[in-house]
C-alpha positions in Angstrom: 107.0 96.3 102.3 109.7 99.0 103.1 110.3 102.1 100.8 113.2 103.7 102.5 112.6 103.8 106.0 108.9 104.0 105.9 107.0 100.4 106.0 104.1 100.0 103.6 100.7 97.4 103.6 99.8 96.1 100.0 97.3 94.1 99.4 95.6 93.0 96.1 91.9 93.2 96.2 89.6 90.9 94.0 89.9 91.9 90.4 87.5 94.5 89.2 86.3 93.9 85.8 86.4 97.7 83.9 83.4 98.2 81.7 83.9 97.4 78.5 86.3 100.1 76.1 88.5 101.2 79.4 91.2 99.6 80.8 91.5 97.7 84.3 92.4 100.3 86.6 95.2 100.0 89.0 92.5 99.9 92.1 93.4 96.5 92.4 96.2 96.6 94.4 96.0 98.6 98.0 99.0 100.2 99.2 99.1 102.8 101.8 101.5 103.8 104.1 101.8 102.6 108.1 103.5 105.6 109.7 106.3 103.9 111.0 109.5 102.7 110.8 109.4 100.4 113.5 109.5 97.1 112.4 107.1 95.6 114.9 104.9 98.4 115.1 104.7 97.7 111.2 103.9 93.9 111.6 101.0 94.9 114.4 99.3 97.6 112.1 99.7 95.0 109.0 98.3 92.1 110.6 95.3 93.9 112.1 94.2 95.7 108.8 94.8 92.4 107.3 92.3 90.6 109.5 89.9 93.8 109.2 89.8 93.5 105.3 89.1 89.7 105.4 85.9 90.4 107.8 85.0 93.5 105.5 85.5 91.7 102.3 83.5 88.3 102.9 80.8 90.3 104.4 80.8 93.0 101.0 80.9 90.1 98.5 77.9 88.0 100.3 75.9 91.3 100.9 76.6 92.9 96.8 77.1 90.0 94.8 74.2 91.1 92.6 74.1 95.2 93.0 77.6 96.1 92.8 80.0 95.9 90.4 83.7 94.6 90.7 84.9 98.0 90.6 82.6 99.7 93.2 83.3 96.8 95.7 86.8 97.3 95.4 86.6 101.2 96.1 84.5 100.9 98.9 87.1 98.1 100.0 89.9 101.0 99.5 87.7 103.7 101.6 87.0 101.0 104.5 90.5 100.1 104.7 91.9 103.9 105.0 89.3 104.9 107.3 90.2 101.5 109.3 94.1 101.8 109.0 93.5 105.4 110.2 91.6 104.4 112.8 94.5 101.7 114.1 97.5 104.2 114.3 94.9 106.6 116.0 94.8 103.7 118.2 98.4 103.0 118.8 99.9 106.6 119.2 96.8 107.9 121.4 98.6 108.1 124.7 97.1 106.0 127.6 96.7 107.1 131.0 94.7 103.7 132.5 97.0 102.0 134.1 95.2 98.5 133.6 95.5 99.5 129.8 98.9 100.1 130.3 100.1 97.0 132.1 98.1 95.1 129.4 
């Protein structure tokens, strides 16, 4: 997603159920910016915090299906895939000076 010139992941997580009295909060729905307005560089940072939250999430739900509850999976989800999406454009604007990295 765009919002001006500034590209955007969103993501909906699995629905948290809110204890009962409150409303469902709006932590179901990840959105965080990608630093960039580079179309491709938006796609690459997408598509690998998209494969890192569908590791991250089959391996949360199989290992807290009985000690968490909806909502504390999905805010460890949103921690996980800051620190992660943090961690990618780290990554990508850390400048390289191996050359075999380089030519890669």
């Amino acid at each position: 997603m765009r919002r001006g010139t500034i590209f955007y992941f969103r993501k909906r997580l699995p629905k948290a159920s809110p204890p009962p009295g409150e409303r469902a909060s709006h932590k179901s729905l990840f959105c965080a910016s990608l630093q960039t307005n580079v179309l491709a560089e938006a796609f690459a940072r997408a598509a690998q915090l998209l494969d890192f939250y569908e590791t991250k999430r089959k391996q949360l739900l199989l290992d807290t299906t009985q000690t968490m509850s909806d909502a504390a999976v999905n805010a460890v989800l949103h921690h996980i895939l800051r620190t992660e999406l943090n961690r990618i454009i780290r990554g990508q604007n850390a400048p390289s000076t191996d050359i075999a990295a380089v030519d890669a």
